[in-house]
Biotite code that builds the C-alpha atoms (Angstrom):
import biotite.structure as struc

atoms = struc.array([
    struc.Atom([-82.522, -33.053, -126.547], chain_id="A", res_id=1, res_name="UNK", atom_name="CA", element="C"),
    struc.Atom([-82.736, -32.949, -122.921], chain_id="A", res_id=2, res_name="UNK", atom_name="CA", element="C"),
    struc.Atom([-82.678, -35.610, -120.027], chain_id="A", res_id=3, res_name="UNK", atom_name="CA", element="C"),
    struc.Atom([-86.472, -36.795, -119.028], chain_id="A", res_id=4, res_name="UNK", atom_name="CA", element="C"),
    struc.Atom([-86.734, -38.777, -115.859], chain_id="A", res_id=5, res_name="UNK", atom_name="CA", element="C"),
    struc.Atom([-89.800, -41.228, -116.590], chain_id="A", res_id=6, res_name="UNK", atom_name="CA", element="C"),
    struc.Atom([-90.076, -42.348, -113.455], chain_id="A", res_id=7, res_name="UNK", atom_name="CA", element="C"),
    struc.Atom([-92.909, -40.914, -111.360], chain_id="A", res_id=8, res_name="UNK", atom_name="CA", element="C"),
    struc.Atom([-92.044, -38.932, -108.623], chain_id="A", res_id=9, res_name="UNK", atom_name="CA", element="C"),
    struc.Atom([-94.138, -40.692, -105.992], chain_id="A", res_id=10, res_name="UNK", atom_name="CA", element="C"),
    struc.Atom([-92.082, -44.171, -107.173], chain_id="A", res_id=11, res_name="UNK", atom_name="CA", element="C"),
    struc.Atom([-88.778, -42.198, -106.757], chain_id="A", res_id=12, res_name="UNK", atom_name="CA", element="C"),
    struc.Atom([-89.569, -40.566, -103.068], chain_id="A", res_id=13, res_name="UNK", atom_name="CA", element="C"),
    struc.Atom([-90.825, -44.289, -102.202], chain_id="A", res_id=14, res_name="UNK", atom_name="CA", element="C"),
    struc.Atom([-87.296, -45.284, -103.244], chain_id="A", res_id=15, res_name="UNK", atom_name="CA", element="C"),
    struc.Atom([-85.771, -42.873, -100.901], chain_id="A", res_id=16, res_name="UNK", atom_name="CA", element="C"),
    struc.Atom([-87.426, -43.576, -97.996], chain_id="A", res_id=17, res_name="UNK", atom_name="CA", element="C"),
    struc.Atom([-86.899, -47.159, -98.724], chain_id="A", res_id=18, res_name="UNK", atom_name="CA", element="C"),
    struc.Atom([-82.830, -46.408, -98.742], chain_id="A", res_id=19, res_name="UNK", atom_name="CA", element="C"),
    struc.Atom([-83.212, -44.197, -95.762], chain_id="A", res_id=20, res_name="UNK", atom_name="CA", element="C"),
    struc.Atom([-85.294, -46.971, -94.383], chain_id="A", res_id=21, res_name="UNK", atom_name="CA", element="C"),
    struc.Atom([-82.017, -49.409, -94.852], chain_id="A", res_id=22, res_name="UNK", atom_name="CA", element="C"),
    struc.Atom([-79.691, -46.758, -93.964], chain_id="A", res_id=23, res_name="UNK", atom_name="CA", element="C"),
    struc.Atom([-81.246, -46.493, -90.865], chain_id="A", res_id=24, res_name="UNK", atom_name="CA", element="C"),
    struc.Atom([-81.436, -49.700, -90.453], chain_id="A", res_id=25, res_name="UNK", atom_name="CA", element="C"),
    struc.Atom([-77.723, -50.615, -90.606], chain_id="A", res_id=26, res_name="UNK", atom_name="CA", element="C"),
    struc.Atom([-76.654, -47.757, -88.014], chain_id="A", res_id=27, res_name="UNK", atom_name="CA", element="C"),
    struc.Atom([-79.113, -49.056, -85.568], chain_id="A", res_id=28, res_name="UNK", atom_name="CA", element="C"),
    struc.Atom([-78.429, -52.696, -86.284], chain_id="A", res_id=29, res_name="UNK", atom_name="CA", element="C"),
    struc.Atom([-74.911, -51.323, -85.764], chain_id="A", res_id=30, res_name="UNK", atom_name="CA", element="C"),
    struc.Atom([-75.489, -49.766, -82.961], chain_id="A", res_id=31, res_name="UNK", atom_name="CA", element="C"),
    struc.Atom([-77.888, -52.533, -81.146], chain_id="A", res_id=32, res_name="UNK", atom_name="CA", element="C"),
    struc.Atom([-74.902, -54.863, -82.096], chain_id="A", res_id=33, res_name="UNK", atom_name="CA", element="C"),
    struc.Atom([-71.924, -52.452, -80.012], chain_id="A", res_id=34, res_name="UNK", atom_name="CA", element="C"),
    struc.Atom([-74.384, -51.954, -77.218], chain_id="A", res_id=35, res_name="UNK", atom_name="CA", element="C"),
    struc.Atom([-74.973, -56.022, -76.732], chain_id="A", res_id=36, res_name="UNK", atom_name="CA", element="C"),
    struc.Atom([-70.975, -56.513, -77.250], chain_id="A", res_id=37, res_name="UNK", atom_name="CA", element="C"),
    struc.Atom([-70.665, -53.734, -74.493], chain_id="A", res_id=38, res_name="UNK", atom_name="CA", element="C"),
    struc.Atom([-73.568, -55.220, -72.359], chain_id="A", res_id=39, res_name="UNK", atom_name="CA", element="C"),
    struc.Atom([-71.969, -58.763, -72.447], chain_id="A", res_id=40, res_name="UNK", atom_name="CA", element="C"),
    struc.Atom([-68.412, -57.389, -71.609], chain_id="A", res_id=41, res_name="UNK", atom_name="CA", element="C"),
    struc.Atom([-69.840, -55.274, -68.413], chain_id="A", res_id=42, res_name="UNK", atom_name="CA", element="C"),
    struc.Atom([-71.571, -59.036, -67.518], chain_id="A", res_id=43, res_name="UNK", atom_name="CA", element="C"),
    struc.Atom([-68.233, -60.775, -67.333], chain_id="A", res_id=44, res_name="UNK", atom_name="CA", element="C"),
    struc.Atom([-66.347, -57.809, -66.140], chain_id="A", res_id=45, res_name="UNK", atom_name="CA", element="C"),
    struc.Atom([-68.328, -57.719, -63.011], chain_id="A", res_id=46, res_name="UNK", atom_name="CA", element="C"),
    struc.Atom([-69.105, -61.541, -62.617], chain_id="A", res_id=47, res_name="UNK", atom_name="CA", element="C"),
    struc.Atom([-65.300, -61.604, -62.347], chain_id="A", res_id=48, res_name="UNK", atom_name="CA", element="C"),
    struc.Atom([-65.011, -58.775, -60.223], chain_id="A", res_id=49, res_name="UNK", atom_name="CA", element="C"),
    struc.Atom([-67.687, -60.252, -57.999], chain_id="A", res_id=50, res_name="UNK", atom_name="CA", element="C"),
    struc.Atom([-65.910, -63.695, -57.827], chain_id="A", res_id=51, res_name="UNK", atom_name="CA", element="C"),
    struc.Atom([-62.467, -61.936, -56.723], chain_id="A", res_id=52, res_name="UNK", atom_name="CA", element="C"),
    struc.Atom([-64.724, -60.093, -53.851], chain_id="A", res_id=53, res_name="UNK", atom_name="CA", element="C"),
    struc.Atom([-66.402, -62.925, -52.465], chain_id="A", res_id=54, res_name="UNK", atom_name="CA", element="C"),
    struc.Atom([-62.934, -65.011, -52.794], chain_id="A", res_id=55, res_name="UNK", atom_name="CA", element="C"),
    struc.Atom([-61.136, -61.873, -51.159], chain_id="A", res_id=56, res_name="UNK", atom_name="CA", element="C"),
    struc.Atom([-64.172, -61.736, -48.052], chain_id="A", res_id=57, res_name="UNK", atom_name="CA", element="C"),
    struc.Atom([-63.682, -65.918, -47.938], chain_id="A", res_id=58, res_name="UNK", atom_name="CA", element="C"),
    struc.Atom([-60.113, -65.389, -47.515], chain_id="A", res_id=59, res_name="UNK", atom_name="CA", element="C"),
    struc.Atom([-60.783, -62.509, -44.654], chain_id="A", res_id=60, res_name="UNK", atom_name="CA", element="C"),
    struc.Atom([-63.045, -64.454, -42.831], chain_id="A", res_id=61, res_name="UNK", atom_name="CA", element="C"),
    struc.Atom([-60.411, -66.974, -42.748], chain_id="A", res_id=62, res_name="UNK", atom_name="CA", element="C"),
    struc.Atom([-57.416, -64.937, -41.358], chain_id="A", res_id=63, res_name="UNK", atom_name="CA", element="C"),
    struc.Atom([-60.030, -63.392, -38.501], chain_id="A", res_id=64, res_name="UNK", atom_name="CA", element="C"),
    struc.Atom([-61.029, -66.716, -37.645], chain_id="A", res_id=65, res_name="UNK", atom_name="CA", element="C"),
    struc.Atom([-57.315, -67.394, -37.515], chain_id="A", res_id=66, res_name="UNK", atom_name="CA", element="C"),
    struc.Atom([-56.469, -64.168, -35.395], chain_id="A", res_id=67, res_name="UNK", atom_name="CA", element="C"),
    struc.Atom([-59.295, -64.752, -32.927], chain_id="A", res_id=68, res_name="UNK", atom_name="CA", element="C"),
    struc.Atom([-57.742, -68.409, -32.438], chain_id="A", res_id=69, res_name="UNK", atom_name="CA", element="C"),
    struc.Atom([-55.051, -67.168, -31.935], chain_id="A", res_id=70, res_name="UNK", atom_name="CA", element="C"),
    struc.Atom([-55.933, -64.517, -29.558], chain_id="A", res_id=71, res_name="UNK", atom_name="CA", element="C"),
    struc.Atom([-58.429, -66.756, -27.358], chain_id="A", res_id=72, res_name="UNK", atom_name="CA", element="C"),
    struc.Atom([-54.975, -68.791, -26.818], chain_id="A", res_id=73, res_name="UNK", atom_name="CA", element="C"),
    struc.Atom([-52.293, -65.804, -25.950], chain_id="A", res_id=74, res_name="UNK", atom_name="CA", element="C"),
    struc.Atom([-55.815, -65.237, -23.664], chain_id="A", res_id=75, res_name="UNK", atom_name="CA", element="C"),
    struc.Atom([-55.926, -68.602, -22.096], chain_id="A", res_id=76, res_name="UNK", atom_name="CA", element="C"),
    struc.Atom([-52.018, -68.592, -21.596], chain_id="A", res_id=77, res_name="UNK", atom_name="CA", element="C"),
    struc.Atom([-52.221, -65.146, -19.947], chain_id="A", res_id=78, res_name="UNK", atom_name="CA", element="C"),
    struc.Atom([-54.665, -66.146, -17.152], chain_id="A", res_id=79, res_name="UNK", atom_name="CA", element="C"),
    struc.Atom([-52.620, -69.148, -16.184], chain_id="A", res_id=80, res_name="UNK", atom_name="CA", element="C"),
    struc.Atom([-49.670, -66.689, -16.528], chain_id="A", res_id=81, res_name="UNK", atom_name="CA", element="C"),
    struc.Atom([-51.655, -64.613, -14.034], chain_id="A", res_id=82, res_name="UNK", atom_name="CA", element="C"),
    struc.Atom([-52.938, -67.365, -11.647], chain_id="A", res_id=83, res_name="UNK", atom_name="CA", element="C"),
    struc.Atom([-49.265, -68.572, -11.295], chain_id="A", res_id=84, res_name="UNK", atom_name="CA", element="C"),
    struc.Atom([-48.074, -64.921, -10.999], chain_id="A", res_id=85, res_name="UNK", atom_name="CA", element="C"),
    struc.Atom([-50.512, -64.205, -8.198], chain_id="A", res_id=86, res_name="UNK", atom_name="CA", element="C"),
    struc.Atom([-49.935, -67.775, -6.653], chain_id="A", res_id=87, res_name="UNK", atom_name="CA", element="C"),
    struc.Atom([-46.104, -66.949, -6.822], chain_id="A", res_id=88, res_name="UNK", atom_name="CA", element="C"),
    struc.Atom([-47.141, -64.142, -5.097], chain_id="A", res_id=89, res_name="UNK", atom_name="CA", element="C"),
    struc.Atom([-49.290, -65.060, -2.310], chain_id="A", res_id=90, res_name="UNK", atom_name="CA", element="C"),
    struc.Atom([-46.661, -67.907, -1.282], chain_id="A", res_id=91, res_name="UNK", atom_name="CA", element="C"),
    struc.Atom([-43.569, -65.707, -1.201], chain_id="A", res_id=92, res_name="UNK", atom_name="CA", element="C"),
    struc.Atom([-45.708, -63.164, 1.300], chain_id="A", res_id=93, res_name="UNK", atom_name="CA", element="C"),
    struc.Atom([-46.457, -66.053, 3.755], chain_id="A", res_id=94, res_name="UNK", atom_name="CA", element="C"),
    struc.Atom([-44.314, -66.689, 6.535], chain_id="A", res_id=95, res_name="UNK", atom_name="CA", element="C"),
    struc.Atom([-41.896, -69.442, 6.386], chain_id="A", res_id=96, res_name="UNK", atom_name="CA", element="C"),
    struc.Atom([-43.278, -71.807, 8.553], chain_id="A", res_id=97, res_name="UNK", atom_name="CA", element="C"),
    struc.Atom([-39.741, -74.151, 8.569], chain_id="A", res_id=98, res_name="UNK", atom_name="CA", element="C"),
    struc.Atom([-37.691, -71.541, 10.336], chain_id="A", res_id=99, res_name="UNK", atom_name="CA", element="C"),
    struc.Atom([-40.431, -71.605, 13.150], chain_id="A", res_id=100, res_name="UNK", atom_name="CA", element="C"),
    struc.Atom([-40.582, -75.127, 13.831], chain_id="A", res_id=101, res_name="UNK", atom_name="CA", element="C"),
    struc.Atom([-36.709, -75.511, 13.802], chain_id="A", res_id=102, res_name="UNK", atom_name="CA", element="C"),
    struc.Atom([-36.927, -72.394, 16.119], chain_id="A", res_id=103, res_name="UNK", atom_name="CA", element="C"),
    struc.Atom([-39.871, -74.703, 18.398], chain_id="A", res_id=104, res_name="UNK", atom_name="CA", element="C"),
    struc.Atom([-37.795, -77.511, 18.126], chain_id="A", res_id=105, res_name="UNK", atom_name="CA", element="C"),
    struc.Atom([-34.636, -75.848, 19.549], chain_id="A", res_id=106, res_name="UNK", atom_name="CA", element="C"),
    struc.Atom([-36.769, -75.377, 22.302], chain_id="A", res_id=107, res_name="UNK", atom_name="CA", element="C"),
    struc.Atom([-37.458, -79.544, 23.365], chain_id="A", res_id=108, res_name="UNK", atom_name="CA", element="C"),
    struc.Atom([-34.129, -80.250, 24.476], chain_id="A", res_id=109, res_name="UNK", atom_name="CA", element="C"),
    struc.Atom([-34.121, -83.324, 26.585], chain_id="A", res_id=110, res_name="UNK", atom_name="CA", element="C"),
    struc.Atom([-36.640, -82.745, 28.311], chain_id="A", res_id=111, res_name="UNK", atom_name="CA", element="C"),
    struc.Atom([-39.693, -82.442, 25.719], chain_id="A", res_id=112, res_name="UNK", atom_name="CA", element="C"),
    struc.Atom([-41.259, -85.136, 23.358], chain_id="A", res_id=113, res_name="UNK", atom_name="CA", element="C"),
    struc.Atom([-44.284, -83.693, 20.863], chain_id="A", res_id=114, res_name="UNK", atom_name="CA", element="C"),
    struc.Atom([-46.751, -85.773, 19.933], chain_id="A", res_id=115, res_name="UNK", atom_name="CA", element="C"),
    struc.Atom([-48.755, -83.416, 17.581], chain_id="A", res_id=116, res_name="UNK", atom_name="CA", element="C"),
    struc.Atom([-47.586, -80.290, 15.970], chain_id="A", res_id=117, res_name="UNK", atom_name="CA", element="C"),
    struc.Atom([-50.317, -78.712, 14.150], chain_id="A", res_id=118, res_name="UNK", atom_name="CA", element="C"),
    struc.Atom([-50.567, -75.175, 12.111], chain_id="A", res_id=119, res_name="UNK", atom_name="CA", element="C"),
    struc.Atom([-54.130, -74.009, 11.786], chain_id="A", res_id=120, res_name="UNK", atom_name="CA", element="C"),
    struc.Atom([-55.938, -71.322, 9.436], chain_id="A", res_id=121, res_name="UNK", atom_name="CA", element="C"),
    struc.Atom([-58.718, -69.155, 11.438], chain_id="A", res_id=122, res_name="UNK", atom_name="CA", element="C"),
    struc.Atom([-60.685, -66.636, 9.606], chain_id="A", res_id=123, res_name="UNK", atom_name="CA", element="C"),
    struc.Atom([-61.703, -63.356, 11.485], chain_id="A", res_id=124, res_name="UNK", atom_name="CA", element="C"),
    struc.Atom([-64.331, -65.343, 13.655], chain_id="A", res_id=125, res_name="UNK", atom_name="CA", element="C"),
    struc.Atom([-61.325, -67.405, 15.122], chain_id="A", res_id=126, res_name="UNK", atom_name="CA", element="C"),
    struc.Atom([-63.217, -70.633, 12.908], chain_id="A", res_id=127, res_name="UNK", atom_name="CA", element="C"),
    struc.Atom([-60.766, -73.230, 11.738], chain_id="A", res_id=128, res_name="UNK", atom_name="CA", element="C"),
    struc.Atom([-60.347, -72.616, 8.002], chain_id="A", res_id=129, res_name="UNK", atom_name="CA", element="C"),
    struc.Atom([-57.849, -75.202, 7.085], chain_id="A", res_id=130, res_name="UNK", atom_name="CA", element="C"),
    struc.Atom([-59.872, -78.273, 6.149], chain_id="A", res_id=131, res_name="UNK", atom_name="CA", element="C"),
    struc.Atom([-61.808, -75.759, 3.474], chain_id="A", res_id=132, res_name="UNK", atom_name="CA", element="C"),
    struc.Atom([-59.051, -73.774, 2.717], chain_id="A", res_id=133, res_name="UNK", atom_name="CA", element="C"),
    struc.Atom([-59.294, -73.922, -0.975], chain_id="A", res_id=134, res_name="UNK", atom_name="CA", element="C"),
    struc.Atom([-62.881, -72.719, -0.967], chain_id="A", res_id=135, res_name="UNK", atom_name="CA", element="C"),
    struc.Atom([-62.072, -70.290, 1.550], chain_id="A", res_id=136, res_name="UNK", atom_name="CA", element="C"),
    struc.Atom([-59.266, -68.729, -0.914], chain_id="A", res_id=137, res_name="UNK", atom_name="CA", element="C"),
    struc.Atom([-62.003, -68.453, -3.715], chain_id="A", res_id=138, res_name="UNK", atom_name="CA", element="C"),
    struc.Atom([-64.430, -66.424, -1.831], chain_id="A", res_id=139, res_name="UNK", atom_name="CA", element="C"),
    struc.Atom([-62.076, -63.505, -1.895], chain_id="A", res_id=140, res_name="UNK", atom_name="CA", element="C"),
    struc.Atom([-59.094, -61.851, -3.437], chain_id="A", res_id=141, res_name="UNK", atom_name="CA", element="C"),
    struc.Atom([-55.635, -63.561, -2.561], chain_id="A", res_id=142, res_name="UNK", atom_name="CA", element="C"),
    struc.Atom([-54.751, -60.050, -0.653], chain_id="A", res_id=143, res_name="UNK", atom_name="CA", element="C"),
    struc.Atom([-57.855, -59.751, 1.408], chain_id="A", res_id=144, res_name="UNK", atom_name="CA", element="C"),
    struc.Atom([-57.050, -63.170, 2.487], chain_id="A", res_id=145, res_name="UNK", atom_name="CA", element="C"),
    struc.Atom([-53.749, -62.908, 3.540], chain_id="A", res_id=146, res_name="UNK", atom_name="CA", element="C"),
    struc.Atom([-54.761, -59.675, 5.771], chain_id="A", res_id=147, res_name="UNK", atom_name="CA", element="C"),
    struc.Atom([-57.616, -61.925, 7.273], chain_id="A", res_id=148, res_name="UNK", atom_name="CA", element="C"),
    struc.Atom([-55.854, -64.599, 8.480], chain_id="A", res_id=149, res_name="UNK", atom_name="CA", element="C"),
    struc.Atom([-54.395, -65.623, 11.635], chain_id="A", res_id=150, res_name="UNK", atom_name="CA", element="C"),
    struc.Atom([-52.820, -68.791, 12.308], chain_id="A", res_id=151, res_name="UNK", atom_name="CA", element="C"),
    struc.Atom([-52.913, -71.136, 15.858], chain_id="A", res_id=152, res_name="UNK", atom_name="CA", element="C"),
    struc.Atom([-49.970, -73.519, 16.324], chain_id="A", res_id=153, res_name="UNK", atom_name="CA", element="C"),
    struc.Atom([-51.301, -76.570, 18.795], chain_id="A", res_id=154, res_name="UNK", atom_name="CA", element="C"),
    struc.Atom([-48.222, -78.638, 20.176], chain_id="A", res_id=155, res_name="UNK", atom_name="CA", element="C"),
    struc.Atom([-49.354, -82.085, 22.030], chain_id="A", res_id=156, res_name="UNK", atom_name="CA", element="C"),
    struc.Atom([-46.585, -84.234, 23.719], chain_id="A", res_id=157, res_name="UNK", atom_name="CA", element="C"),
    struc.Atom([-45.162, -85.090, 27.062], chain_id="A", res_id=158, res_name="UNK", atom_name="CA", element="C"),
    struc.Atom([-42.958, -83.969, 29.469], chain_id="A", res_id=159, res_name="UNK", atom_name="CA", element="C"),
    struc.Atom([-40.381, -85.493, 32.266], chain_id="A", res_id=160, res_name="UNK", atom_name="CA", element="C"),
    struc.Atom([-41.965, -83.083, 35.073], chain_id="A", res_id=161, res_name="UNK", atom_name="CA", element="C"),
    struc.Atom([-44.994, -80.417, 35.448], chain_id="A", res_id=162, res_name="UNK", atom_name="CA", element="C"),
    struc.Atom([-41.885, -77.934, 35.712], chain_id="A", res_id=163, res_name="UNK", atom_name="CA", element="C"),
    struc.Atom([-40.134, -79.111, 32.175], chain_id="A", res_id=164, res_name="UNK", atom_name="CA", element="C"),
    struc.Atom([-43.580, -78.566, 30.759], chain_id="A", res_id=165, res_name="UNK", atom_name="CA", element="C"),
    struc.Atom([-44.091, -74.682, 32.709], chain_id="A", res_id=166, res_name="UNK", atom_name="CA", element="C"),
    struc.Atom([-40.300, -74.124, 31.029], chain_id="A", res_id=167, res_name="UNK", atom_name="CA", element="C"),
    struc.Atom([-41.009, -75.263, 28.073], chain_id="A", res_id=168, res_name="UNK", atom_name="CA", element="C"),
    struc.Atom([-44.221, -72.526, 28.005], chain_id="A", res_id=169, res_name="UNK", atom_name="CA", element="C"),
    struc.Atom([-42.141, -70.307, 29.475], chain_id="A", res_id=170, res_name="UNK", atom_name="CA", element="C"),
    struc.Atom([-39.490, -70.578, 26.547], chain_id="A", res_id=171, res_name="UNK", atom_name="CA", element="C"),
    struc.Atom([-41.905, -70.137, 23.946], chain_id="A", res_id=172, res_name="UNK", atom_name="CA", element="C"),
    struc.Atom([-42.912, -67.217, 25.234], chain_id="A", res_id=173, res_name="UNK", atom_name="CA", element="C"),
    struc.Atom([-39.373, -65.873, 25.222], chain_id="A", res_id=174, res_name="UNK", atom_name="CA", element="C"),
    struc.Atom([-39.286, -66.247, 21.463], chain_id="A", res_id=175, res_name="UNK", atom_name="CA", element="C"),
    struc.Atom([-41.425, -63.319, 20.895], chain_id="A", res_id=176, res_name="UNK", atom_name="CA", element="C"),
    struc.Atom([-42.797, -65.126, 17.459], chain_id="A", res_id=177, res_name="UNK", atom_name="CA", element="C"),
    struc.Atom([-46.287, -66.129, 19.164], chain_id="A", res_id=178, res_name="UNK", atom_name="CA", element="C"),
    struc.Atom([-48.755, -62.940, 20.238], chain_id="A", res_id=179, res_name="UNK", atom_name="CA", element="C"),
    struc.Atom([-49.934, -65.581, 22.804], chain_id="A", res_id=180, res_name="UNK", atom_name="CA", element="C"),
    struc.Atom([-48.646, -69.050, 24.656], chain_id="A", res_id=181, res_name="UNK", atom_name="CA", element="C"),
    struc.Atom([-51.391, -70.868, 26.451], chain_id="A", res_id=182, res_name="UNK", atom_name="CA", element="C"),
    struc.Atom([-50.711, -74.352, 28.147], chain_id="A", res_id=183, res_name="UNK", atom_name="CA", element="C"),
    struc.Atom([-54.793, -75.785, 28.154], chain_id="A", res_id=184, res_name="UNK", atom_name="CA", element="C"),
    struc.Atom([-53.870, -78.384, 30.023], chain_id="A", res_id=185, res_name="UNK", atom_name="CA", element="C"),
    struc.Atom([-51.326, -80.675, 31.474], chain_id="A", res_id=186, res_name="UNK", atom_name="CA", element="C"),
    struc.Atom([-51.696, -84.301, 33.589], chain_id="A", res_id=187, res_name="UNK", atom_name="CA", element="C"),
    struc.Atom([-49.665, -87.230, 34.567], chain_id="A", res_id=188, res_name="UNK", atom_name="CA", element="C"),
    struc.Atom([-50.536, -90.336, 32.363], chain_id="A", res_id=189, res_name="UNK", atom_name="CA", element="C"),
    struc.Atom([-47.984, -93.059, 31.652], chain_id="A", res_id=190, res_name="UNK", atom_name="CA", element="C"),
    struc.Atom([-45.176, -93.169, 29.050], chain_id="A", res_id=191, res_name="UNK", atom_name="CA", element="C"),
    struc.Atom([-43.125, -95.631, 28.018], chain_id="A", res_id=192, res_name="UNK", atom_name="CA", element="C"),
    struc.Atom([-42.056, -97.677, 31.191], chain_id="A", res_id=193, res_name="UNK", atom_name="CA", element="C"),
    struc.Atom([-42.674, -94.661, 33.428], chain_id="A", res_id=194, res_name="UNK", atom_name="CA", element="C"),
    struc.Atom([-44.548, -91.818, 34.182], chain_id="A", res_id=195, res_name="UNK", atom_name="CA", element="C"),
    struc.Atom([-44.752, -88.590, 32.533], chain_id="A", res_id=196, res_name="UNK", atom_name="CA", element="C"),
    struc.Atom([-46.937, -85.047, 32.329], chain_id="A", res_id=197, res_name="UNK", atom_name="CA", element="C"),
    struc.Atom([-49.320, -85.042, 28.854], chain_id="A", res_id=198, res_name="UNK", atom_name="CA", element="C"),
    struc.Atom([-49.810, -81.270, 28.325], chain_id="A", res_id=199, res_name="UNK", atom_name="CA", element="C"),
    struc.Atom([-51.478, -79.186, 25.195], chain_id="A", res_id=200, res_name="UNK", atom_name="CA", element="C"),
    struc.Atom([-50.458, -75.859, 24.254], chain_id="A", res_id=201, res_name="UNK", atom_name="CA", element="C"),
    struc.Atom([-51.931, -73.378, 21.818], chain_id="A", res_id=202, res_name="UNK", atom_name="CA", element="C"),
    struc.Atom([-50.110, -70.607, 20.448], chain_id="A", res_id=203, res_name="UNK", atom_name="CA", element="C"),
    struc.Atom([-51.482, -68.161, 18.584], chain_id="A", res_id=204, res_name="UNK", atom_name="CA", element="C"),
    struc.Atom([-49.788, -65.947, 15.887], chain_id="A", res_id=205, res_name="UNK", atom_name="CA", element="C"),
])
């Protein structure tokens, strides 16, 4: 006697579909479950990798504000390293005004008494620039300056006779330091317990 399947066939395909249904239903469940585990990895993957960024851009920030500190100082020390270079400079390229006035002062002997010895600045207009020197010296380079300038000596005293005063001019002159010796004026006035011969002389250099 043979097998008879008394099911109906319409039951039996429902059945199938039914376990395809759940079949189906487990892989994509599966599948929906892998893809939220992979989706939740990749979100703390990159919210750590983001962290470590921003902390790595915090801690750049950091050293550049650090290495512009540091260069606005090595900046700051280099222009006073300059002004005192150029200072140093300008100073050892102007005269030594000592030696001269031992060299006028050699010249008094015994016969000579200064009153006023005075060194003055003139700028190319013969002014006197050596009450505003300072500002004078900031209007243009150091070197333009120091080619500028020329420089009056005015010596103010007294002298035994009209002739110790001529000789004394006339010994100046002999130095060949001063590009010109000019006695402005000379009169008898008295000095001390006697009479001597006021005279002023400008030199220029």
């Amino acid at each position: 006697m043979g097998d008879f399947n008394l099911i109906p066939a319409a039951r039996m395909e429902k059945r199938r579909r039914k376990a395809r249904m759940r079949l189906w239903m487990a892989i994509c469940g599966t599948y929906f479950i892998l893809l939220a585990g992979l989706a939740l990895w990749s979100c703390a993957f990159w919210r750590d990798t983001d962290d470590s960024v921003i902390e790595q851009l915090a801690l750049t920030e950091q050293r550049i504000e650090g290495y512009n500190a540091t260069i606005s100082q090595f900046r700051q020390k280099l222009a006073k390293a300059q002004t005192e270079l150029e200072a140093g400079r300008l100073i050892s390229s102007q005269p030594d005004w000592t030696k001269l006035l031992v060299l006028v002062g050699q010249q008094l002997r015994d016969e000579i008494v200064l009153s006023v010895c005075q060194l003055e600045t003139l700028g190319e207009g013969r002014e006197n620039l050596t009450g505003n020197l300072q500002e004078s010296l900031a209007s243009a380079p150091s070197s333009e300056q120091v080619a500028e300038r020329q420089y009056k000596l005015e010596l103010s005293g007294f002298g035994r006779t009209q002739t110790s005063v001529s000789q004394f001019v006339l010994r100046l002159e002999q130095m060949q330091v001063f590009d010109k010796v000019e006695l402005v004026n000379s009169r008898r006035q008295a000095f001390l317990s006697d009479k001597a011969v006021a005279f002023n002389i400008k030199c220029s250099i």
